[in-house]
C-alpha positions in Angstrom: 19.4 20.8 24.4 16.6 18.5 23.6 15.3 18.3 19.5 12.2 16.0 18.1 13.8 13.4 15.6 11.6 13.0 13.0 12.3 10.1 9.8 11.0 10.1 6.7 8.5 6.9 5.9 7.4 6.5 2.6 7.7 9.1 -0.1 4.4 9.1 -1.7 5.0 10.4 -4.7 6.2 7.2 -6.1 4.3 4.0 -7.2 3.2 1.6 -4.9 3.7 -2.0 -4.9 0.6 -4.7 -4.0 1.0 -8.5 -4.0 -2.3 -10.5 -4.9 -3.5 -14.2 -4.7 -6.5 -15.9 -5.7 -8.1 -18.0 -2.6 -9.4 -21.0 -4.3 -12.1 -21.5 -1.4 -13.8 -18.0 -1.8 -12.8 -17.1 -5.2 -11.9 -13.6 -3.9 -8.6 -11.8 -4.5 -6.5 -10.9 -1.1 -4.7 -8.1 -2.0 -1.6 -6.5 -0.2 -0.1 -3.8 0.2 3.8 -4.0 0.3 5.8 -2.4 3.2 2.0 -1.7 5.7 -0.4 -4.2 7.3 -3.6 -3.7 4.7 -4.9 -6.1 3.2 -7.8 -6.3 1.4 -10.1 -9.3 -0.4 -12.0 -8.0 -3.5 -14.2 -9.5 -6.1 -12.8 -10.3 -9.1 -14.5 -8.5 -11.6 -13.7 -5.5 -9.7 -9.9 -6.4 -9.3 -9.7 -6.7 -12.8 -11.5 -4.1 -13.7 -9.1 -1.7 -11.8 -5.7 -3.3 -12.1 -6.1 -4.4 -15.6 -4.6 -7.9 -14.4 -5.6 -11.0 -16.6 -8.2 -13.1 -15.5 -6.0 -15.9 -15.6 -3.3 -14.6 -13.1 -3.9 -16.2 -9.7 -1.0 -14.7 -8.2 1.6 -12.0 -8.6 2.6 -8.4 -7.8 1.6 -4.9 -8.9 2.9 -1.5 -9.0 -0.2 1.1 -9.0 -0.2 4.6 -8.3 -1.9 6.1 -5.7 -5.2 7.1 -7.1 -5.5 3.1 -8.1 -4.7 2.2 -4.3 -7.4 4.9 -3.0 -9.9 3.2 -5.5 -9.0 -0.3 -4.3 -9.6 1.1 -1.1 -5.9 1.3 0.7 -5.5 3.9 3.0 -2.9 6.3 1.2 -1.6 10.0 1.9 -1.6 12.7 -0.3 1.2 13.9 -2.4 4.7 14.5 -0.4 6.3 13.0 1.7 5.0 11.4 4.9 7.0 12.4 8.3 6.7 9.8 11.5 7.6 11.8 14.8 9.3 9.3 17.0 8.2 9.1 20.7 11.5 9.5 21.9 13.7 13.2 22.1 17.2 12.9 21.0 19.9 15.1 23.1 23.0 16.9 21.1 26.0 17.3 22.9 
């Protein structure tokens, strides 16, 4: 008898976490977003204006909820829990 295996990825419910630094050459604010591959560069004005972070913090992590990550621009889910259906079927004996 063949099932689906599905896993549980990221409950997204809870607070995410974002690392930022300041790139000296651009003066722009990468911003990333812990445990995916976005990344995003932002002005600063408008980092600070939605994170609240000091002006004089070049570097450091964050934890926002997800209606600050969706107006930062991160791609986020809605409430829940987001399910990942592997490829693969799993057999039972």
């Amino acid at each position: 008898m063949k099932r689906e295996v599905f896993r549980v990825v990221r409950p997204l419910v809870t607070p995410a976490q974002v690392r930022y630094v300041l790139d000296p050459i651009t003066g722009n604010y990468i911003v990333r977003y812990v445990g995916t591959r976005q990344e995003l560069v932002m002005q600063p004005r408008a980092f600070w204006k939605l994170t609240g972070v000091s002006r004089r913090s070049p570097l450091g992590s964050l934890t926002l909820s997800m209606d600050v990550m969706k107006e930062l621009g991160f791609i986020v889910g809605k409430g829940g829990v987001q399910i990942e259906r592997y490829s693969k079927f799993a057999s039972y004996a």
